[in-house]
KEKEKE-631116 format. One record per residue: residue in one letter; x, z, y of N, C-alpha, C in turn; residue number from 1. Coordinates in nm, 4 decimals. Example, Ala and Ser with C-alpha at 12.3 -4.5 7.8 and 13.67 -1.06 7.14 Angstrom:
- rest,n.px,n.pz,n.py,ca.px,ca.pz,ca.py,c.px,c.pz,c.py,nr
- A,1.3190,0.7800,-0.5690,1.2300,0.7800,-0.4500,1.3200,0.7800,-0.3300,1 .
- S,1.2850,0.7080,-0.2250,1.3670,0.7140,-0.1060,1.2900,0.7870,0.0030,2 .
//
This chain:
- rest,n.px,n.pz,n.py,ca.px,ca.pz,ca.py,c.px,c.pz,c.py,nr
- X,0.0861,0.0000,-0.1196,0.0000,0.0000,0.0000,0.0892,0.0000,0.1240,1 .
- X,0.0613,-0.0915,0.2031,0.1430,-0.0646,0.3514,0.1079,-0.0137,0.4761,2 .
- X,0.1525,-0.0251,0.5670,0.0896,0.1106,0.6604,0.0449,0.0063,0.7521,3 .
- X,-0.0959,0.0332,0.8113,-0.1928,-0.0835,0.8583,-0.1163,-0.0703,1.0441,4 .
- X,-0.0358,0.0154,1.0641,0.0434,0.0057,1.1987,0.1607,-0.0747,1.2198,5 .
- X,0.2265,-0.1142,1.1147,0.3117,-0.2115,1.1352,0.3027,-0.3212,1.0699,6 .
- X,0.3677,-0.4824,1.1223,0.3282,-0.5700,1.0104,0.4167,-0.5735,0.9033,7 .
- X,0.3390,-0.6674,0.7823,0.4100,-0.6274,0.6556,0.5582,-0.6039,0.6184,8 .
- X,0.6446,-0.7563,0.7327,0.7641,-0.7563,0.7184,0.8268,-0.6600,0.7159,9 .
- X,0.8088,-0.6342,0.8784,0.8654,-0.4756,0.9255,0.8603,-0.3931,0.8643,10 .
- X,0.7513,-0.3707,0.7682,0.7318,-0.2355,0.6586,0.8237,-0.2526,0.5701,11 .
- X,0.7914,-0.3454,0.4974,0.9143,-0.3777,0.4057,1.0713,-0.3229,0.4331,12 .
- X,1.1143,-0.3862,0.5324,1.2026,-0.3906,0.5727,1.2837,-0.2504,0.6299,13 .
- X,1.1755,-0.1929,0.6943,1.1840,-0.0076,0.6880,1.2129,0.0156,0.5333,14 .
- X,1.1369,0.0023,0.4312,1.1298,0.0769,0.3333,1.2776,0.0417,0.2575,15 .
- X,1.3503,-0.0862,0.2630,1.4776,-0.1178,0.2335,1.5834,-0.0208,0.2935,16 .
- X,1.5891,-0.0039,0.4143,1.6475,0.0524,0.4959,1.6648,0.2213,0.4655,17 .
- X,1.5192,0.2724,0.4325,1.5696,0.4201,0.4145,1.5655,0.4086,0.2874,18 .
- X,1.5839,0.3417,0.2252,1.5847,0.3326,0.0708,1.7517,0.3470,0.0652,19 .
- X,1.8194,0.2009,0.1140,1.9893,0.2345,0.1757,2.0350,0.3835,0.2256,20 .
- X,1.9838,0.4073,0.3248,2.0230,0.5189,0.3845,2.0425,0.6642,0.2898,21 .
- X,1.9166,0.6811,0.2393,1.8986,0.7728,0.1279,1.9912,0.7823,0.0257,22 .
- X,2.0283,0.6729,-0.0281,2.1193,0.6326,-0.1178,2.2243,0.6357,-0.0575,23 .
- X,2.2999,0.5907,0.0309,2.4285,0.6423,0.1313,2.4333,0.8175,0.1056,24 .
- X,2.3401,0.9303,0.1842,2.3883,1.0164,0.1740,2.3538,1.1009,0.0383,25 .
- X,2.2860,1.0051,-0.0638,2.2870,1.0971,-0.1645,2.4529,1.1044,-0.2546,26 .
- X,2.5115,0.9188,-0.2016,2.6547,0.9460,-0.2599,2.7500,1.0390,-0.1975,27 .
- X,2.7229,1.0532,-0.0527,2.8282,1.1629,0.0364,2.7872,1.3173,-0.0508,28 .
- X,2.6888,1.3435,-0.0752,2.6930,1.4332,-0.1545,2.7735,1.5062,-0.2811,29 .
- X,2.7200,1.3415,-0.3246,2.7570,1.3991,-0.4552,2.9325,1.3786,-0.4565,30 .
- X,2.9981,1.3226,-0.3690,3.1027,1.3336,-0.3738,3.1726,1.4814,-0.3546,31 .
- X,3.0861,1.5205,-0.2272,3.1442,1.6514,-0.1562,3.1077,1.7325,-0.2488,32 .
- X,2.9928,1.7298,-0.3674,2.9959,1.8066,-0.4459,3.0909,1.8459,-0.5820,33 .
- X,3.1108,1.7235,-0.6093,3.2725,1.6806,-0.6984,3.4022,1.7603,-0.6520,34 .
- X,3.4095,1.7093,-0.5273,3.5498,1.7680,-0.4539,3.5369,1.9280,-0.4740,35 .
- X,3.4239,1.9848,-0.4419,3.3811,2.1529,-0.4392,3.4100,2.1988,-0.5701,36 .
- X,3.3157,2.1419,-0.6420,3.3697,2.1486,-0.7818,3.5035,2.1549,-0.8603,37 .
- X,3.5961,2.0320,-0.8063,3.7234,2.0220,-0.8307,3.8167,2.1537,-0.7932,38 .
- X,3.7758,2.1920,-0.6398,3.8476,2.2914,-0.5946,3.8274,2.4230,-0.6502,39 .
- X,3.7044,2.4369,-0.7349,3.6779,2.5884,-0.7515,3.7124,2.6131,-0.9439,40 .
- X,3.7623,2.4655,-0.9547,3.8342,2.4976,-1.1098,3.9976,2.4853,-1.1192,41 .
- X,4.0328,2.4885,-1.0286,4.2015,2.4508,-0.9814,4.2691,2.5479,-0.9028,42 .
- X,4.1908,2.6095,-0.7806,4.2838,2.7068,-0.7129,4.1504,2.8613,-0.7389,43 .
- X,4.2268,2.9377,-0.7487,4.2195,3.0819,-0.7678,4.2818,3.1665,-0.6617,44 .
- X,4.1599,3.2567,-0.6050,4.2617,3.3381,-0.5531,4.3711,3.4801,-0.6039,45 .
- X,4.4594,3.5117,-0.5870,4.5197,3.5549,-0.6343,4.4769,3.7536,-0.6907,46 .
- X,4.4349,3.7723,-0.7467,4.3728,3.9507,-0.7682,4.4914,4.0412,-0.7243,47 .
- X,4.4356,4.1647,-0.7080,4.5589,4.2225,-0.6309,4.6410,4.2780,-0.7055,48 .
- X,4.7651,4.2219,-0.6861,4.8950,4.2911,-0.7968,4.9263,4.2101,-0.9116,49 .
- X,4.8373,4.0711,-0.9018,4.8191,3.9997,-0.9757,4.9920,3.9335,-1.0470,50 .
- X,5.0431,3.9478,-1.1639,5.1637,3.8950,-1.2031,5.1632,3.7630,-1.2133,51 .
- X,5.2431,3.6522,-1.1434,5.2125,3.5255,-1.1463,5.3169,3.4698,-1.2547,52 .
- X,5.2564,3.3418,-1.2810,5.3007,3.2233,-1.3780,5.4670,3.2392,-1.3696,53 .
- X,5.5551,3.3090,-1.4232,5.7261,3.3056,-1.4366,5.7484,3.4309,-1.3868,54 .
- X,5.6700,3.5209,-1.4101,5.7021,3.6626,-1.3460,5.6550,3.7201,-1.4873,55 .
- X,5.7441,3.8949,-1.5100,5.7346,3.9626,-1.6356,5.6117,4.0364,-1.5805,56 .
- X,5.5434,4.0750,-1.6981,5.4390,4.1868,-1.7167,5.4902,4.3142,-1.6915,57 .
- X,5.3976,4.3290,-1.6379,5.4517,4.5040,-1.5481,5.4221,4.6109,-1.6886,58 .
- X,5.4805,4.6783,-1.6925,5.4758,4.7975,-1.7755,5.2788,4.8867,-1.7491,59 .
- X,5.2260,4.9013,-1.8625,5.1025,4.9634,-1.8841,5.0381,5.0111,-2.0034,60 .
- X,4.9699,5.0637,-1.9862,4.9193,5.1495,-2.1052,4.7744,5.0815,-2.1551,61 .
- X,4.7713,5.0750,-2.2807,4.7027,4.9885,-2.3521,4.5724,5.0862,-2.4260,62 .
- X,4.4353,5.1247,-2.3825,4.3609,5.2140,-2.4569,4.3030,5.1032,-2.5657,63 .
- X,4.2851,5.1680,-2.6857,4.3069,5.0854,-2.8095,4.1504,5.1522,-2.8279,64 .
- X,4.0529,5.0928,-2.8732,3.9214,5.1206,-2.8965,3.9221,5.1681,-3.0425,65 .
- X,4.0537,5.2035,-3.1333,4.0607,5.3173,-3.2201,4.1271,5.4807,-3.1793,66 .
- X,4.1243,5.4831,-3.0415,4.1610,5.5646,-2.9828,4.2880,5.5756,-2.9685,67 .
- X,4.4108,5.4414,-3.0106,4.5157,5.4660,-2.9769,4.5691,5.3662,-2.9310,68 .
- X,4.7170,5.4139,-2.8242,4.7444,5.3708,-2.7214,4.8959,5.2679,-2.7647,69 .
- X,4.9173,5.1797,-2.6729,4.9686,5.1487,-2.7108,5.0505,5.0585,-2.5314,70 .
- X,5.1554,5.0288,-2.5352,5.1879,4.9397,-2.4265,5.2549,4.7790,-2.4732,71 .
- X,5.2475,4.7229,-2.2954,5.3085,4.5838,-2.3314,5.4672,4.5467,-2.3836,72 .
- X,5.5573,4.6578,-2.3742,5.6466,4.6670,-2.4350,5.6735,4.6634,-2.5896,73 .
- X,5.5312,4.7249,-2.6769,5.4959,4.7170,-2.7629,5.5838,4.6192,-2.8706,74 .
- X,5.4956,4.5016,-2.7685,5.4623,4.3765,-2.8183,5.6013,4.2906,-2.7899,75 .
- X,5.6714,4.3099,-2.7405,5.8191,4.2438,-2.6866,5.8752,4.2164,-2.8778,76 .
- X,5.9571,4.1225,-2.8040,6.0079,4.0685,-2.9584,5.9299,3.9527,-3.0014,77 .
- X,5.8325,3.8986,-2.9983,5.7536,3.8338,-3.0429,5.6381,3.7684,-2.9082,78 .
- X,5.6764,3.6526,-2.9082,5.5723,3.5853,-2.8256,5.3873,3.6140,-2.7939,79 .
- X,5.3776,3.6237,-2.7120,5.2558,3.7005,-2.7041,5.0989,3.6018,-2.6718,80 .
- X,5.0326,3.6490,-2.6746,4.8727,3.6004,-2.6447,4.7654,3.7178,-2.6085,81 .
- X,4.7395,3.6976,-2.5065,4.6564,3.8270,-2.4448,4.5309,3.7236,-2.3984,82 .
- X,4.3736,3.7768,-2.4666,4.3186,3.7181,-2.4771,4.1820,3.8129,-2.3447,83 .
- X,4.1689,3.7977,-2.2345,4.0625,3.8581,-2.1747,3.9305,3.8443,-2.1394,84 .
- X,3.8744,3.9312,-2.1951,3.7242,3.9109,-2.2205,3.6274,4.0088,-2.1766,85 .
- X,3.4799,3.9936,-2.2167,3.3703,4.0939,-2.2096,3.2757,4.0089,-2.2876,86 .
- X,3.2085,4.1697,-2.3843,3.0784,4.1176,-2.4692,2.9868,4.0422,-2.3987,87 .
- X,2.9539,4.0285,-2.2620,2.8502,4.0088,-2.1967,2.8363,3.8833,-2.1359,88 .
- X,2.9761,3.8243,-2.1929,3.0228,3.6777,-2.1620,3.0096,3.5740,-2.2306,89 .
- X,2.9453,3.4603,-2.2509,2.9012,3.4035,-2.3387,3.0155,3.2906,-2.3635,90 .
- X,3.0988,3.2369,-2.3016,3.1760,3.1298,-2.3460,3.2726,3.2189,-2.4061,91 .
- X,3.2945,3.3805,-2.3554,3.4268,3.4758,-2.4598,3.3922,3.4376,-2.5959,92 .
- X,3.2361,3.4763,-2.5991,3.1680,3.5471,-2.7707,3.2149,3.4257,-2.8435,93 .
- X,3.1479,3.2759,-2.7615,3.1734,3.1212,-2.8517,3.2918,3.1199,-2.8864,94 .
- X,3.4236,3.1536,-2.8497,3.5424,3.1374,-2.8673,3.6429,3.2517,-2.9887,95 .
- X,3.5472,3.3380,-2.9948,3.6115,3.4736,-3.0274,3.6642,3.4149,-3.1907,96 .
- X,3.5683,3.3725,-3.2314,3.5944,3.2833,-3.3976,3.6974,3.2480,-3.4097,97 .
- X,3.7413,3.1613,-3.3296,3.8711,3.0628,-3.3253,3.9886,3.1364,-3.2860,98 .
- X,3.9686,3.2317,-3.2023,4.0471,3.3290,-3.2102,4.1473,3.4637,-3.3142,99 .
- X,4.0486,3.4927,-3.3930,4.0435,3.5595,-3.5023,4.1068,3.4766,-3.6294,100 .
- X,4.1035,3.3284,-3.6281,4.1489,3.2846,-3.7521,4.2531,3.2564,-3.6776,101 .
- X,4.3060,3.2582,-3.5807,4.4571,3.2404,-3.4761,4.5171,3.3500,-3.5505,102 .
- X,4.4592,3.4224,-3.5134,4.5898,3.5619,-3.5401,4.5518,3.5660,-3.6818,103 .
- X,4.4761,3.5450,-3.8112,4.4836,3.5594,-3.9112,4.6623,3.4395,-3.9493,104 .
- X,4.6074,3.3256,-3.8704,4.7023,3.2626,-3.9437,4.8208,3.3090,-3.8986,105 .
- X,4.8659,3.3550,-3.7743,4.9817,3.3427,-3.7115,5.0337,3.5211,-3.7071,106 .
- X,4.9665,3.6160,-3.6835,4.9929,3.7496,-3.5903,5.0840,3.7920,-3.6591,107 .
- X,5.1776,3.8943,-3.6128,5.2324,3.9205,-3.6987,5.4099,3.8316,-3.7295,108 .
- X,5.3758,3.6720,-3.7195,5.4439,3.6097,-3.8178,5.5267,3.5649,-3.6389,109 .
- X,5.4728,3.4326,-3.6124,5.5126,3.3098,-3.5194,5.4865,3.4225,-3.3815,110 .
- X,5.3742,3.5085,-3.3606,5.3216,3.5540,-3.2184,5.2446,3.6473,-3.2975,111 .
- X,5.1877,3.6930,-3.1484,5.1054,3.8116,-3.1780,4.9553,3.7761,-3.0699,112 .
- X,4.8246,3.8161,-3.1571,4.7280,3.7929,-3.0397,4.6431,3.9328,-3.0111,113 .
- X,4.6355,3.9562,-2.8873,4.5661,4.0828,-2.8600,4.4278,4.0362,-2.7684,114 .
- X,4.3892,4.0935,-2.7636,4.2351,4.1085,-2.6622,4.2181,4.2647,-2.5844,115 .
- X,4.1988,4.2282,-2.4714,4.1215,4.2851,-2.3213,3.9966,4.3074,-2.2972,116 .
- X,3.9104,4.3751,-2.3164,3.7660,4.4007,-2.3027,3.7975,4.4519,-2.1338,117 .
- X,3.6870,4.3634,-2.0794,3.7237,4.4563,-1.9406,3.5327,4.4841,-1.8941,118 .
- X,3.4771,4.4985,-2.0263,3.3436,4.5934,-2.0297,3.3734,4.7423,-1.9488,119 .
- X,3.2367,4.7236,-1.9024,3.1873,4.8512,-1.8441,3.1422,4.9608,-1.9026,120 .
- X,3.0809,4.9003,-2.0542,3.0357,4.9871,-2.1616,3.1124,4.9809,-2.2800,121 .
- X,3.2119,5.0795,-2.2750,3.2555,5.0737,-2.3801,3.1754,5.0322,-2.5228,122 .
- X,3.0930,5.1384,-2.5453,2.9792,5.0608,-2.6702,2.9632,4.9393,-2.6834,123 .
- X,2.9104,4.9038,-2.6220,2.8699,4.7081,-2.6079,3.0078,4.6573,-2.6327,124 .
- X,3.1101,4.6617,-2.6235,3.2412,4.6116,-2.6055,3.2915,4.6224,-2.7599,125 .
- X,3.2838,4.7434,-2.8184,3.3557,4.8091,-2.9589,3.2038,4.7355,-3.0693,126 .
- X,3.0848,4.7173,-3.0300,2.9451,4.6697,-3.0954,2.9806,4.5408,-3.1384,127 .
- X,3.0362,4.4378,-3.0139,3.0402,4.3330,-3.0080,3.2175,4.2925,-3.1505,128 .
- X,3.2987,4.3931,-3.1274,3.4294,4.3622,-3.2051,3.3562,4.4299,-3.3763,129 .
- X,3.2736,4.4996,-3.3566,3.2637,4.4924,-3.5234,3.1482,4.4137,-3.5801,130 .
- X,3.0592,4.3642,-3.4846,2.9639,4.2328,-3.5070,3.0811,4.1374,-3.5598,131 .
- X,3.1532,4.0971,-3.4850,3.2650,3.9983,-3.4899,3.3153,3.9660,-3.5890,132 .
- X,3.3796,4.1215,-3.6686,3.4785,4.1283,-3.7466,3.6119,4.0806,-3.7115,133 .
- X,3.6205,4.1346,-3.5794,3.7919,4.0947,-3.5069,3.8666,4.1968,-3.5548,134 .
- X,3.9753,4.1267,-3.5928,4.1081,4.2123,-3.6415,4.1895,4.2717,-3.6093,135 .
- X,4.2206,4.1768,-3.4955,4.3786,4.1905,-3.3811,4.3246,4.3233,-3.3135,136 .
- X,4.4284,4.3379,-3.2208,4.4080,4.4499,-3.1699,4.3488,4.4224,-3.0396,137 .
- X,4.2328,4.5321,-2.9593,4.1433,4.5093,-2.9300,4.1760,4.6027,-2.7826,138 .
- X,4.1652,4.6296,-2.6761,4.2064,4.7766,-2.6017,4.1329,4.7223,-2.4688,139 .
- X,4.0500,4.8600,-2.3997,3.9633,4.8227,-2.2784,3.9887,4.8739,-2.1634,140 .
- X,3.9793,4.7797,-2.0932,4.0181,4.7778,-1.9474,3.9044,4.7897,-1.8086,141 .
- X,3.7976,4.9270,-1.8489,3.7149,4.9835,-1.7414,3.7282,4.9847,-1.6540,142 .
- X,3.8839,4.9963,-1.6027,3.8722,5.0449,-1.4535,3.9532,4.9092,-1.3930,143 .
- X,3.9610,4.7896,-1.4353,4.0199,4.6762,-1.3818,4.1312,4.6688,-1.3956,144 .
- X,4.2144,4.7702,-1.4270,4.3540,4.7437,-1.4143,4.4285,4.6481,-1.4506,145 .
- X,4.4398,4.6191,-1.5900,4.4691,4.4877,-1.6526,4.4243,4.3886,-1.5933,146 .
- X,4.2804,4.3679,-1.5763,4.2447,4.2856,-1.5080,4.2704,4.2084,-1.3754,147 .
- X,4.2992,4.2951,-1.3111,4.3704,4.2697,-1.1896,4.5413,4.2247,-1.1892,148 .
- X,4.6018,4.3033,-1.2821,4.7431,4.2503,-1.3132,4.7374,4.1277,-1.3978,149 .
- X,4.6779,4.0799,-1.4872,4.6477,3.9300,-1.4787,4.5914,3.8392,-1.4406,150 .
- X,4.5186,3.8762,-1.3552,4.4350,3.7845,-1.2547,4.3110,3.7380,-1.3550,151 .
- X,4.2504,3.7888,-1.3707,4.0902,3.7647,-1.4360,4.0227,3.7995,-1.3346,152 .
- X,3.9961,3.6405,-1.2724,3.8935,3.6681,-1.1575,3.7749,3.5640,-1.2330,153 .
- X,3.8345,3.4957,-1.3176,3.7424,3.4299,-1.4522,3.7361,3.4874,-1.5528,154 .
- X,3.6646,3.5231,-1.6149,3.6919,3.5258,-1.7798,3.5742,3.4210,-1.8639,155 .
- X,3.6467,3.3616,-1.9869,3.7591,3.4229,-2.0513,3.8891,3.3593,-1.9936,156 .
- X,4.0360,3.4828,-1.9925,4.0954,3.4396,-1.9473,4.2219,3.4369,-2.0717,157 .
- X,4.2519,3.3637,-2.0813,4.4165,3.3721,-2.1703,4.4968,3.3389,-2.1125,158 .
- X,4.6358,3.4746,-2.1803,4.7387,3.4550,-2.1050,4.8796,3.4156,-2.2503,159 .
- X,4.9827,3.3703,-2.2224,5.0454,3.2703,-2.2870,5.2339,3.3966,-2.2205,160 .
- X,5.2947,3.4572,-2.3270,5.3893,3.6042,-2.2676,5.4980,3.5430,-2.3759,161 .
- X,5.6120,3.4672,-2.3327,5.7136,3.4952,-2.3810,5.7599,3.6565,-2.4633,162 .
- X,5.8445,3.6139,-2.5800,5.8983,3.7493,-2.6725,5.9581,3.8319,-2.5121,163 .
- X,6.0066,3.7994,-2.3992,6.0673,3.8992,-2.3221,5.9455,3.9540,-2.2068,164 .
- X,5.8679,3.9258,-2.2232,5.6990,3.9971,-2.1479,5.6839,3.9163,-1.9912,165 .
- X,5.7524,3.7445,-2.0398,5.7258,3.6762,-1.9464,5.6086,3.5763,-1.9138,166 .
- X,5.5132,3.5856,-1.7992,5.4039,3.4711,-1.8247,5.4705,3.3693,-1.8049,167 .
- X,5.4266,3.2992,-1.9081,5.4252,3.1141,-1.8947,5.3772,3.0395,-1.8977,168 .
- X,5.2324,3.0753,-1.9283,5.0941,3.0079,-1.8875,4.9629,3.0759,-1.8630,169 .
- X,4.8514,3.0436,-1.7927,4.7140,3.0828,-1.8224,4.6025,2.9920,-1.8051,170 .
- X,4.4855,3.0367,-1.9369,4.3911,2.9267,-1.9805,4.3251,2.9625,-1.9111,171 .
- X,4.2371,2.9100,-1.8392,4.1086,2.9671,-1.8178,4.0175,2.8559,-1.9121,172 .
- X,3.8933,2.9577,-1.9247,3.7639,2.8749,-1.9999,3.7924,2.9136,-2.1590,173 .
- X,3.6956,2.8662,-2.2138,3.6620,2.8780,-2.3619,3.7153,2.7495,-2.4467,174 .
- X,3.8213,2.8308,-2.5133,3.8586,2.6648,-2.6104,3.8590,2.6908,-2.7558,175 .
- X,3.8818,2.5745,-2.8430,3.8635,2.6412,-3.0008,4.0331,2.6484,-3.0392,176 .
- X,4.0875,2.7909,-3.0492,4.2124,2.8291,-3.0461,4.2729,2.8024,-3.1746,177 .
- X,4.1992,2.7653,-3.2820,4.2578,2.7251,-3.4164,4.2554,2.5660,-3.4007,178 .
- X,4.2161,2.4879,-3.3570,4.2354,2.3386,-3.3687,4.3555,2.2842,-3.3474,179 .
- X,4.4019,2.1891,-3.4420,4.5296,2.1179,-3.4129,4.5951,2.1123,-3.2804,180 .
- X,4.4882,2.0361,-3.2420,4.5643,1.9873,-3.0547,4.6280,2.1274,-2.9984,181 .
- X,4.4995,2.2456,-3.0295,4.5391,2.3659,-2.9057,4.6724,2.4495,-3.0191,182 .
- X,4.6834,2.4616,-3.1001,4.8007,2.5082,-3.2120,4.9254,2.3966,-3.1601,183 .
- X,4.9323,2.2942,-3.1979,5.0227,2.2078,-3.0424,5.0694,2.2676,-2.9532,184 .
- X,4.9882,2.2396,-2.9084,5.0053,2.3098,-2.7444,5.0899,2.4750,-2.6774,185 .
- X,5.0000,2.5627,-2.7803,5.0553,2.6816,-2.7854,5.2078,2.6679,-2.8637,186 .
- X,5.2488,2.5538,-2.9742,5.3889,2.5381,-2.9795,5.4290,2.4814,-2.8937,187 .
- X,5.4304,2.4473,-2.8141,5.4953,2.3877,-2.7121,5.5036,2.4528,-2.6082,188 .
- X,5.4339,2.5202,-2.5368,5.4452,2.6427,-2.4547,5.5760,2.7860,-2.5255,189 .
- X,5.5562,2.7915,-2.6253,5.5889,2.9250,-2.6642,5.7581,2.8450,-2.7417,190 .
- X,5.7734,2.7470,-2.7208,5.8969,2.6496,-2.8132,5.8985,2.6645,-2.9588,191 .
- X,5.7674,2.6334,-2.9802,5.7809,2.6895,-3.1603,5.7105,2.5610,-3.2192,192 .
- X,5.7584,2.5572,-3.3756,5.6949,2.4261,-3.4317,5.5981,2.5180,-3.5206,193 .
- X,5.4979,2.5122,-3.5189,5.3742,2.5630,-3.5637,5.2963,2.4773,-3.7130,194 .
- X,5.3214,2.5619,-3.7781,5.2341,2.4700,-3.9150,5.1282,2.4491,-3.9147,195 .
- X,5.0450,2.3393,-3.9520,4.9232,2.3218,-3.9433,4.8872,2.3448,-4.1047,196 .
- X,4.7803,2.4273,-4.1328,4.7209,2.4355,-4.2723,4.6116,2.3839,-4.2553,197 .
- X,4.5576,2.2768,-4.2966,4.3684,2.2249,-4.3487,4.3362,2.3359,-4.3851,198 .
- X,4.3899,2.4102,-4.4931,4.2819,2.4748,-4.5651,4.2736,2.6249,-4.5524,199 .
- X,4.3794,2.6719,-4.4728,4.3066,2.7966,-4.4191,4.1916,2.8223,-4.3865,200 .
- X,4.0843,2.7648,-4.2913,3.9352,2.8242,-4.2817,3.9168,2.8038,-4.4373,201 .
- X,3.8938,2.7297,-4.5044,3.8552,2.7298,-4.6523,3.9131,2.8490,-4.7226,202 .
- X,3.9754,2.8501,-4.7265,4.0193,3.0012,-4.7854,3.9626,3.1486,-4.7367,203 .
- X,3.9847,3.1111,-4.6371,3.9335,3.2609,-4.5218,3.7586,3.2658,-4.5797,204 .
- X,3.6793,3.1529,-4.5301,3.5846,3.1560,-4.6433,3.5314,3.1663,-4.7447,205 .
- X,3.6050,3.1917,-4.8856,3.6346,3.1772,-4.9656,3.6140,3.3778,-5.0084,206 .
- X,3.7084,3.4233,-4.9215,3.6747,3.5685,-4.9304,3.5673,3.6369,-4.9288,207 .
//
């Protein structure tokens, strides 16, 4: 239907026009929305006290949700994986699997993998690790501290600790930590040639 105030051409010809126009700033949008996007998965601001990428881990005390303590010195000797999380986080929980058959295959041996609860409720936190059936060692961080010394202003956050308690990388986001590519990767970060087994999950299943 056209509007009985202008003639047809002209209508038309309007309706081309903000049809263009519309379409012009729906692309300025969506660009500026891309760019926003881009920027808010790339720069971080820094948490306070935060240890950066080629700097050692500061000395701290580790509360172990079997009631014992333990520090990052601990763990020296052996390449590290500090995995930071909360039950209440849904891309942590998706990931936690892949995690758990990490350190089945590796802890101990090549590295070591630990986890950070930085829950508010302890319960929900210790609920969620025996729902799980997580192995590694587990220790919570209520009052931010950890949190803040690795910069978890995301979670989940992983952090990547040379045998001398040096960072040399951090993940952010949820990835599947047993898959070829990311077992790669973590050898290559950590300078290690990493075996790949097929049939570990089969086995682990198997139990």
């Amino acid at each position: 239907m056209t509007n009985n105030l202008l003639p047809n051409n002209l209508w038309i010809v309007l309706q081309i026009w903000f049809k263009k126009i519309g379409y012009v700033y729906m692309r300025i949008f969506l660009l500026a929305f891309l760019l926003a996007s881009t920027q808010s998965t790339t720069a971080f601001a820094l948490t306070p006290g935060e240890v950066k990428i080629g700097e050692n881990l500061r000395e701290a005390t580790l509360n172990g949700f079997d009631g014992r303590k333990k520090t990052f010195s601990d763990f020296k000797g052996k390449p590290l994986i500090i995995n930071v999380w909360a039950s209440w986080c849904g891309p942590c929980r998706a990931e936690m699997g892949s995690l758990e058959r990490l350190a089945l295959r590796y802890n101990g041996n090549e590295f070591n993998v630990i986890g950070i609860s930085t829950d508010d409720d302890a319960k929900a936190a210790a609920a969620f690790i025996k729902q799980s059936k997580i192995s590694f060692d587990n220790f919570l961080d209520s009052k931010l501290h950890l949190e803040n010394m690795l910069g978890a202003n995301t979670i989940p956050l992983t952090i990547l600790v040379d045998s001398d308690g040096r960072v040399l990388k951090k993940v952010r986001g949820a990835y599947e930590w047993d898959s070829p590519k990311t077992i790669d990767e973590i050898g290559k970060v950590f300078d290690l040639k990493l075996m790949h087994d097929p049939m570990f999950g089969l086995r682990i299943l198997s139990h």
